[in-house]
C-alpha positions as semicolon CSV with decimal commas, in nm:
position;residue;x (nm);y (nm);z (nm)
1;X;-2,633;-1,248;-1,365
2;X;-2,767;-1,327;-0,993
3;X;-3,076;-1,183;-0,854
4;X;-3,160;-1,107;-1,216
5;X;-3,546;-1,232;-1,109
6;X;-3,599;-0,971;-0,861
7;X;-3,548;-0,735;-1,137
8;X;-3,890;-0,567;-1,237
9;X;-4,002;-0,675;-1,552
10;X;-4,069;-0,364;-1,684
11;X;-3,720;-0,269;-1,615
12;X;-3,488;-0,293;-1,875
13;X;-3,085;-0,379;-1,691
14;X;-2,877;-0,313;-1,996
15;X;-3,064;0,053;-2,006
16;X;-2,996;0,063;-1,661
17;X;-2,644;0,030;-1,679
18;X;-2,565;0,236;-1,951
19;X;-2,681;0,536;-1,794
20;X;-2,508;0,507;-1,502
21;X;-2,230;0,775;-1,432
22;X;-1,927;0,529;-1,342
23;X;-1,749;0,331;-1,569
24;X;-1,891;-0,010;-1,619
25;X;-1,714;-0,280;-1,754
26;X;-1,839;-0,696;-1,728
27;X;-1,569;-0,990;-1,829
28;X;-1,630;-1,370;-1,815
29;X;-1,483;-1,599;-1,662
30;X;-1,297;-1,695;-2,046
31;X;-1,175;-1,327;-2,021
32;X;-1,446;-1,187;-2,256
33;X;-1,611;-0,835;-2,224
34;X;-1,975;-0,916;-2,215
35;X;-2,102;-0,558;-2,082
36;X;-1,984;-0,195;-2,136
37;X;-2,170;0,117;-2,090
38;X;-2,183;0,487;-2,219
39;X;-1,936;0,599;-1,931
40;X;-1,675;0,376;-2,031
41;X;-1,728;0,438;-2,402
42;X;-1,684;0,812;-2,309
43;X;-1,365;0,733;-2,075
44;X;-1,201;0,484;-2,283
45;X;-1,257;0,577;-2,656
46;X;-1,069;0,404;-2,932
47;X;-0,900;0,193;-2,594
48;X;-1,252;0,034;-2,535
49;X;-1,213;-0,092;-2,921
50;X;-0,916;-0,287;-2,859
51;X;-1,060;-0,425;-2,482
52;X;-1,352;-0,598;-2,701
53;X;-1,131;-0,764;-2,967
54;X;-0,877;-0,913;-2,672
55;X;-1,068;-0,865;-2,390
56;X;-0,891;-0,864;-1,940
57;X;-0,565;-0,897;-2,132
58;X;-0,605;-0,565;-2,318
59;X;-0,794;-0,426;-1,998
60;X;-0,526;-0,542;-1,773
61;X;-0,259;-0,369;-1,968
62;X;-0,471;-0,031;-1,954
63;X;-0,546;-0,047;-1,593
64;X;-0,171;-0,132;-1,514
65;X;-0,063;0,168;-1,742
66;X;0,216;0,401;-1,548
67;X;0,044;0,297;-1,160
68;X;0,386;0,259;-1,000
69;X;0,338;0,094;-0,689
70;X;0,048;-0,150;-0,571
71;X;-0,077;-0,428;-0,705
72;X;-0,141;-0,535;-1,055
73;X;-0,490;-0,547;-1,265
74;X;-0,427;-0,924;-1,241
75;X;-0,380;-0,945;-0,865
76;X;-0,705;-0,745;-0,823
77;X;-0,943;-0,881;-1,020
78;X;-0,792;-1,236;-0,856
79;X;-0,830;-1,103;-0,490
80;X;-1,173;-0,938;-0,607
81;X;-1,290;-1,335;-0,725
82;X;-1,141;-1,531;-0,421
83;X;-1,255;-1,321;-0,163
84;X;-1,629;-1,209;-0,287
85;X;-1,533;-0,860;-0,130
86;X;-1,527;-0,545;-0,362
87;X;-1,154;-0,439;-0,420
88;X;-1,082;-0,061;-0,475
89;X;-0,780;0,063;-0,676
90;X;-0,679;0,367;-0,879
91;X;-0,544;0,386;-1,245
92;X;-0,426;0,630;-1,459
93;X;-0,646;0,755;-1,749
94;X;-0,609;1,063;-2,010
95;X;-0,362;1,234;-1,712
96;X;-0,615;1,133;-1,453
97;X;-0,592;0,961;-1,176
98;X;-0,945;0,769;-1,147
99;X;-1,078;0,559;-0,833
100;X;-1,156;0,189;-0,959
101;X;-1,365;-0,085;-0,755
102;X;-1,323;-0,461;-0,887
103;X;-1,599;-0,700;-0,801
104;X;-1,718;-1,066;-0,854
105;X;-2,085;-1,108;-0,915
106;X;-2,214;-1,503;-0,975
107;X;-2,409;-1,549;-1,245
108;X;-2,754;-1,773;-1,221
109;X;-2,544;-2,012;-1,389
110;X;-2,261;-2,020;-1,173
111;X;-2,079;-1,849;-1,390
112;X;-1,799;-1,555;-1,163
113;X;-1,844;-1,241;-1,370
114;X;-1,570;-0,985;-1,260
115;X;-1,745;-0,624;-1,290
116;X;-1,470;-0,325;-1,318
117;X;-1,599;0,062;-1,213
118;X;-1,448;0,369;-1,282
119;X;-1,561;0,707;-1,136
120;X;-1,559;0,992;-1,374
121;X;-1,310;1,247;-1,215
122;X;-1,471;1,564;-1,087
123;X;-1,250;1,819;-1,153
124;X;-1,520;2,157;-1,043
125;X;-1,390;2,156;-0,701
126;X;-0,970;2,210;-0,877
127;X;-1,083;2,462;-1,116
128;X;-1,270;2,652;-0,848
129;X;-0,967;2,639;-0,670
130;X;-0,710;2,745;-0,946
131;X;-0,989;3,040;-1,038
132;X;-0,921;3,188;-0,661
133;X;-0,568;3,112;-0,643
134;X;-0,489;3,319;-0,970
135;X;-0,731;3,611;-0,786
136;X;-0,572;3,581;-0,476
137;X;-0,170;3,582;-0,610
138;X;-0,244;3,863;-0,837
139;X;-0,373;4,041;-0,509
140;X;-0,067;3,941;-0,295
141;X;0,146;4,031;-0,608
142;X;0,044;4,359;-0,716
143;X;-0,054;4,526;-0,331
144;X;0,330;4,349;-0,208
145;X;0,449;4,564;-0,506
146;X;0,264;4,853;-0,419
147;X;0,357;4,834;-0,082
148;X;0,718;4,797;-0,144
149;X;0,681;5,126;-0,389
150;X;0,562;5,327;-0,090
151;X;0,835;5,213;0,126
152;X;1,103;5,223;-0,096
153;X;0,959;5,572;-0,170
154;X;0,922;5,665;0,258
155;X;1,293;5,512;0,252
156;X;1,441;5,793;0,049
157;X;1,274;6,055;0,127
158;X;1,089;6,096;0,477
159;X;0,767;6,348;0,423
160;X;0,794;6,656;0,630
161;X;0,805;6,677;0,957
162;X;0,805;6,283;1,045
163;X;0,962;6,147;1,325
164;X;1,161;5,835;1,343
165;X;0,948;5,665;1,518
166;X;0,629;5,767;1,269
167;X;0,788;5,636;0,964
168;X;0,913;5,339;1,158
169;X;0,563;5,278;1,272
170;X;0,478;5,369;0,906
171;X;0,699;5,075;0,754
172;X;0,547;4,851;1,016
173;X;0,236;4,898;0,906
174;X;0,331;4,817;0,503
175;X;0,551;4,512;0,622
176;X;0,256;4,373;0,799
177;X;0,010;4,370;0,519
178;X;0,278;4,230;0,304
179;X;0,340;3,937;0,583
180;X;-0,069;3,912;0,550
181;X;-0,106;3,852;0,195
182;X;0,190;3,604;0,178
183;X;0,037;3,401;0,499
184;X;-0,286;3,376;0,256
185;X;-0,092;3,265;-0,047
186;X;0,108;3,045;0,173
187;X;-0,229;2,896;0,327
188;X;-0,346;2,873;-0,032
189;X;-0,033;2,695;-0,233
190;X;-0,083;2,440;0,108
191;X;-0,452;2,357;0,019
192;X;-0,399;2,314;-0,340
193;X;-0,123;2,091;-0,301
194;X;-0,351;1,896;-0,020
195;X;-0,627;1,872;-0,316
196;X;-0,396;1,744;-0,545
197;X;-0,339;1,453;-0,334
198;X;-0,685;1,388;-0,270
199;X;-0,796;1,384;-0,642
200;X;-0,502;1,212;-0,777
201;X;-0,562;0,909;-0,484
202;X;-0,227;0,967;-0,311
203;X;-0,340;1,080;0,007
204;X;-0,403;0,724;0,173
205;X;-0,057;0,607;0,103
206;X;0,107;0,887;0,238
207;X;-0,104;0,918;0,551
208;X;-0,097;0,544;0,649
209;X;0,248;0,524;0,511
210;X;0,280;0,826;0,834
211;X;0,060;0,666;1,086
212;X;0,157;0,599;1,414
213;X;0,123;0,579;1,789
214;X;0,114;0,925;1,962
215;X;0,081;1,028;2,330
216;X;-0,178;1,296;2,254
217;X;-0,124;1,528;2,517
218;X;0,242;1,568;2,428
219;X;0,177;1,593;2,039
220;X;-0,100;1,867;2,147
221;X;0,151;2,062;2,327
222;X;0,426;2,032;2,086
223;X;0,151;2,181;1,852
224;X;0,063;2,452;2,025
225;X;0,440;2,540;2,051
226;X;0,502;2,549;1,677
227;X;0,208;2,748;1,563
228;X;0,369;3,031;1,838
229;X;0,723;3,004;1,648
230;X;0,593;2,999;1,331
231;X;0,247;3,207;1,157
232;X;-0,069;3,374;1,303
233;X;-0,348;3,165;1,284
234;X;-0,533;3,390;0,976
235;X;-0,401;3,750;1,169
236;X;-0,475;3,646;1,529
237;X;-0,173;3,621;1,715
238;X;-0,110;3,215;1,856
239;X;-0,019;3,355;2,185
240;X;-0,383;3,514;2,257
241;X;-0,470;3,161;2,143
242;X;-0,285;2,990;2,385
243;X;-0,428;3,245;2,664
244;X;-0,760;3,104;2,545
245;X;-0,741;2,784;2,517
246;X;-0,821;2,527;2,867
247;X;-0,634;2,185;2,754
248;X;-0,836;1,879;2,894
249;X;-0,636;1,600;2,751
250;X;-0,572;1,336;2,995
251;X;-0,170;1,189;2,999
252;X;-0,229;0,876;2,940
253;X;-0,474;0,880;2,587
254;X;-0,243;0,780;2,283
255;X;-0,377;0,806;1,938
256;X;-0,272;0,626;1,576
257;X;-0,274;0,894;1,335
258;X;-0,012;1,113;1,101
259;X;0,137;1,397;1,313
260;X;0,096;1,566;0,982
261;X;-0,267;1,540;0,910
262;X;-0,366;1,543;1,276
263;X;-0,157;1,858;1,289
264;X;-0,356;2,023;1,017
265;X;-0,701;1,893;1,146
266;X;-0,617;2,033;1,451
267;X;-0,474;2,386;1,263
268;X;-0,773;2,413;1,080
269;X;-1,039;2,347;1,330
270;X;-0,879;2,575;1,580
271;X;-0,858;2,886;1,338
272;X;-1,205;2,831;1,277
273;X;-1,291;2,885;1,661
274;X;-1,078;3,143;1,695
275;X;-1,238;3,343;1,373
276;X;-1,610;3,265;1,445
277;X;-1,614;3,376;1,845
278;X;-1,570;3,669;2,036
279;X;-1,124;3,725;2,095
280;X;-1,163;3,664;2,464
281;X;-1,409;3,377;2,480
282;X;-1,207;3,071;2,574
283;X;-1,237;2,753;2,342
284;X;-1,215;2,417;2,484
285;X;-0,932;2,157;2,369
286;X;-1,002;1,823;2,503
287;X;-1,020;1,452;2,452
288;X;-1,205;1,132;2,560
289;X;-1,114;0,716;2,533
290;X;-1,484;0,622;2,460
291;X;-1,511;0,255;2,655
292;X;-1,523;0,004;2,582
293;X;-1,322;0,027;2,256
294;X;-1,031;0,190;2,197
295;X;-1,130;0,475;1,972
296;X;-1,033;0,868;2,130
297;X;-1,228;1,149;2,085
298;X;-1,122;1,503;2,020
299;X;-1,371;1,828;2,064
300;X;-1,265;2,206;2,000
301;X;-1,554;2,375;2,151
302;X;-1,637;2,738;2,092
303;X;-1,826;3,034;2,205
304;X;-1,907;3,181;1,889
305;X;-2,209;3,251;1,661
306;X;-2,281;2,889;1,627
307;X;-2,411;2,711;1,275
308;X;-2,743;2,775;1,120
309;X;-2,928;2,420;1,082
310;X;-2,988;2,498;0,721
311;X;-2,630;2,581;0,651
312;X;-2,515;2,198;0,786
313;X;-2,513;2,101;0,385
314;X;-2,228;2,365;0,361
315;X;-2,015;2,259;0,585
316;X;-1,788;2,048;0,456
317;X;-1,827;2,071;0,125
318;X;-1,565;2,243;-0,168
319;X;-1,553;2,603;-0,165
320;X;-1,922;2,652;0,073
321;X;-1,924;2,894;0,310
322;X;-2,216;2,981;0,576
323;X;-2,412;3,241;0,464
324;X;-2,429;3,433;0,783
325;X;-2,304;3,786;0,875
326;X;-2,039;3,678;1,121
327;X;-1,904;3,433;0,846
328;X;-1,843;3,616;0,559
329;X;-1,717;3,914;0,761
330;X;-1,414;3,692;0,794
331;X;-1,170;3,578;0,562
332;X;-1,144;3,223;0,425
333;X;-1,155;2,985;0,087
334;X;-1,442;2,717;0,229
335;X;-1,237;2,428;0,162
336;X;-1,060;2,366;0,495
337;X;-1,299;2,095;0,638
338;X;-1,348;1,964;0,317
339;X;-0,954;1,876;0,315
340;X;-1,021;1,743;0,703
341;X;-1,279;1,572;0,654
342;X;-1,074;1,312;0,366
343;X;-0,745;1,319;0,538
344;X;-0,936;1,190;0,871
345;X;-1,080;0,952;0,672
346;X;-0,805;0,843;0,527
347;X;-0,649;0,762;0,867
348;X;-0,952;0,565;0,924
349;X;-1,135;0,865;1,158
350;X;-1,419;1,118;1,158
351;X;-1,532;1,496;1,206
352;X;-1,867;1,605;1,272
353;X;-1,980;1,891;1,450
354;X;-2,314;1,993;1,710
355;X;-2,380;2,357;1,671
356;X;-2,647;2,621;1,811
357;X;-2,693;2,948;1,630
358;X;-2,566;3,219;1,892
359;X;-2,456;2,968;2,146
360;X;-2,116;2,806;1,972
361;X;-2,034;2,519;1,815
362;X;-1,816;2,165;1,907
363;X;-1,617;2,023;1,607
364;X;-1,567;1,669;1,730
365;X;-1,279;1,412;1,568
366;X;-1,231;1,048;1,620
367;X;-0,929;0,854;1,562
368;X;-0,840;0,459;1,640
369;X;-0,636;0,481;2,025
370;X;-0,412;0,227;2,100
């Protein structure tokens, strides 16, 4: 295969290869698998026995097995060989859904080889996930049926000496810490089902099959309208939000993006200002057309305790919380920006953040403008 000479001579390819972590799979240009590694062994099993006796026919079949929409094995491996460009694609394997990448490497005798990788599935990050969910429902289920004990129990027979207006401030009290534990299983049942899309590679289609133009300032305001009709943002009222908030979002910046997934970027990032500074700090909504291109960007700055520069790994990764006082007094899961992050990139954006420790913090998106 090219650039085989560069190769160290010590350095044994085949070795190499086989202890890579992605599925590795070589075929000639008669079809033949010439190259397989330990991966693939592991991922295919008695399937990689048949792909040897027949070869892209047998791999083609497997590849194409129950992938409902896009194009074929054939198609890809053909666009993959025309175009020289590395073609990525998802198939379906033991119930998984695994990212693929097809590409054409020339061989030093001119030979197109067609190499086909498959990442082994990670599945820590889900069973993290499903180990606080069951926690965090068997909370919500056993203090809502507590709660609804008492106040059944204040319902029949009012203690002593208690005014109306104590046992109605009484059954306030129980209806709001119900309301609190099914916000949190609500937030939660949204996450996992907002995992399960990124690790079973449908979250592109459905956010580009969503994309389109929007007048920001209008979506922002629409926004802000729904989170004070519908839920808290994690206890604290969206009306103190909006009296904190200054809007600096010129009229005239559009955006492409899915009102969805711009909606929960913007959800998420904002309950994180609101939890991590001080209630009446205000927190800055505003956006920028960078010139000359067309791409917008979109900062939430806060007031609040700001981000430790050792803690920046943390961020937005799975189920990683700062370590500091003022962030694990306050309730959360860790996986927020780590849902962000992929559904901005799937609408072909970014997040990144600036932060100093006691000072506050800007969490800073950028989306294609139009």
């Amino acid at each position: 295969m090219s650039n085989t000479k560069s190769i160290p001579p010590d350095l044994d390819l085949k070795r190499l290869i086989d202890r890579m972590g992605y599925g590795i799979l070589v075929f000639d240009s008669a079809d033949r698998l010439v190259m397989d590694n330990e991966a693939s062994r592991a991922m295919l099993g008695p399937n990689l026995t048949l792909i040897r006796a027949e070869g892209w026919v047998a791999a083609a079949m497997l590849l194409d097995a129950r992938r409902a929409d896009g194009p074929s094995a054939n198609e890809i491996r053909a666009r993959a060989l025309s175009t020289g460009e590395p073609v990525r694609f998802h198939t379906l394997l033991t119930g998984s859904y695994i990212p693929c990448w097809a590409v054409s490497v020339q061989g030093d005798s001119g030979q197109l080889y067609t190499l086909i990788s498959m990442e082994q599935t990670d599945w820590g990050a889900l069973r993290e996930f499903m180990s606080t969910f069951r926690q965090e429902a068997r909370l919500a289920v056993e203090s809502t049926r507590g709660h609804a004990d008492l106040l059944m129990q204040l319902m029949r027979k009012r203690p002593p000496g208690m005014t109306a207006d104590q046992l109605a401030s009484r059954v306030k009290g129980f209806a709001e810490i119900i309301a609190t534990h099914m916000y949190r299983l609500e937030m939660l049942l949204d996450q996992l089902y907002r995992l399960e899309l990124l690790r079973t590679g449908q979250l592109p289609t459905l956010v580009n099959r969503d994309r389109r133009k929007l007048k920001l300032a209008d979506f922002v305001e629409d926004f802000l309208e729904s989170l004070i009709q519908e839920q808290p943002l994690d206890e604290i009222h969206s009306e103190a939000l909006r009296d904190r908030l200054i809007i600096q979002i010129p009229n005239n910046i559009t955006v492409v993006a899915s009102p969805e997934y711009l909606r929960k970027a913007l959800y998420d990032v904002l309950r994180n200002a609101v939890m991590y500074s001080p209630p009446k700090t205000p927190i800055i909504l505003r956006a920028t057309r960078l010139a000359p291109s067309d791409v917008v960007q979109i900062d939430v700055v806060d007031q609040g305790c700001g981000i430790r520069p050792k803690e920046a790994e943390r961020i937005f990764a799975p189920f990683q919380r700062a370590r500091q006082p003022q962030v694990m007094a306050e309730f959360g899961y860790g996986i927020s920006l780590y849902l962000v992050k992929a559904e901005l990139d799937a609408m072909g954006g970014r997040i990144w953040y600036e932060s100093e420790e006691g000072v506050g913090t800007t969490f800073s998106i950028k989306l294609p403008g139009s």
